[in-house]
Structures are given as structure tokens and as C-alpha cells.
C-alpha positions in Angstrom: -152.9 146.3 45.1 -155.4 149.0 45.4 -158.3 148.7 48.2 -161.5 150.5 47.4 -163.7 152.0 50.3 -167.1 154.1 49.6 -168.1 157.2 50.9 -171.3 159.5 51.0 -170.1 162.4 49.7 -172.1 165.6 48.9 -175.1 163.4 48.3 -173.4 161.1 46.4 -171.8 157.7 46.8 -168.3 157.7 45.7 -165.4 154.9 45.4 -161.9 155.5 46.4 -159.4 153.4 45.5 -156.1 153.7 47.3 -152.9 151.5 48.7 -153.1 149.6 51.9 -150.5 152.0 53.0 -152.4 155.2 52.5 -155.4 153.7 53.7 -153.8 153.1 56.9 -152.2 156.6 57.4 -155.7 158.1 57.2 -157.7 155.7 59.5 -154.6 157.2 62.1 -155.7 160.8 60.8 -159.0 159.8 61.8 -158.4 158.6 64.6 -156.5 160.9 66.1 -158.8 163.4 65.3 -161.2 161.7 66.8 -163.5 162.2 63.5 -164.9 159.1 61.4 -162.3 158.0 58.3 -165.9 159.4 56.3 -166.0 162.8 58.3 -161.9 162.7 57.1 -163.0 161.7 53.7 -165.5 164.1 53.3 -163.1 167.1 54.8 -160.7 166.4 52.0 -163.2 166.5 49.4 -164.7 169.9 50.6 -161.0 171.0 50.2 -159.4 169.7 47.4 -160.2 171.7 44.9 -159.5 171.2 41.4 -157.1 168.0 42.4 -159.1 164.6 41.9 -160.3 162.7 45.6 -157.5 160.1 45.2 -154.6 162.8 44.6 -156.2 164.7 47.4 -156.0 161.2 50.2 -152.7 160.6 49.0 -151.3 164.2 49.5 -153.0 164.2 52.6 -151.4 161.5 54.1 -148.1 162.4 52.6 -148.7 166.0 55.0 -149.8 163.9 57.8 -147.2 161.8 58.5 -144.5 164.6 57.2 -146.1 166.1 60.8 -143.9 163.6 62.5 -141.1 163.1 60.4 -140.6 167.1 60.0 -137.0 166.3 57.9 -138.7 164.4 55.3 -138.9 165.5 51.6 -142.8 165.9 52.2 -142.7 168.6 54.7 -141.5 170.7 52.6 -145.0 171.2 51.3 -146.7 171.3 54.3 
């Protein structure tokens, strides 16, 4: 089930809908970089690109935890 959070970003108000699961791997992004999950949020958004928000949280938690599980098929990417 998804789990929608909203954000302020670039004047806007914007929903995300993600998994628990992803959810929970960027609150320990946040965390850990001592930032705000909406400082987190709004860093992914300024460098996404062309890739819609949702892709971009999901690929970003799938390169976070890759970080410390460097033989998993996701660090590859990162």
C-alpha cells in the first residue's frame, strides 16, 4: 500500500506517494544527513531531471542503501 506525504516544493505543494519501505530508507537518508526528509525531498527534485519525483525517491533509496550493501545488483549504478 502506497503512503502519501506532501512537500513544498519550488513553491508548490506536491504529493508523493511511495511504499512504507522506501519511505523508511529516506527518513534514514535524512537522518543521517542530518537534513529534514523535506530538505531530502526537495534535493531530489532539484536533481532529477527529466525522471518523475517518485522514480527519482525510489532510485534514490535504491543508491542509498546500495552504499552499504556495495555487492548488491543496485550498486552497479551508483
Amino acid at each position: 500500500m502506497l503512503k502519501k506525504k506532501s512537500v513544498m516544493l519550488a513553491g508548490h505543494a506536491t504529493s508523493i506517494a511511495l511504499e512504507p519501505e522506501f519511505w523508511a530508507v529516506l527518513d534514514d537518508e535524512a537522518a543521517r544527513r542530518e537534513m529534514s526528509l523535506a530538505g531530502l525531498l526537495k534535493d531530489i527534485d532539484a536533481t532529477r531531471g527529466r525522471r518523475p519525483l517518485a522514480s527519482a525517491c525510489r532510485v534514490r533509496a535504491l543508491e542509498w542503501v546500495a552504499q552499504f550493501a556495495p555487492d548488491s545488483p543496485a550498486s552497479d549504478s551508483v
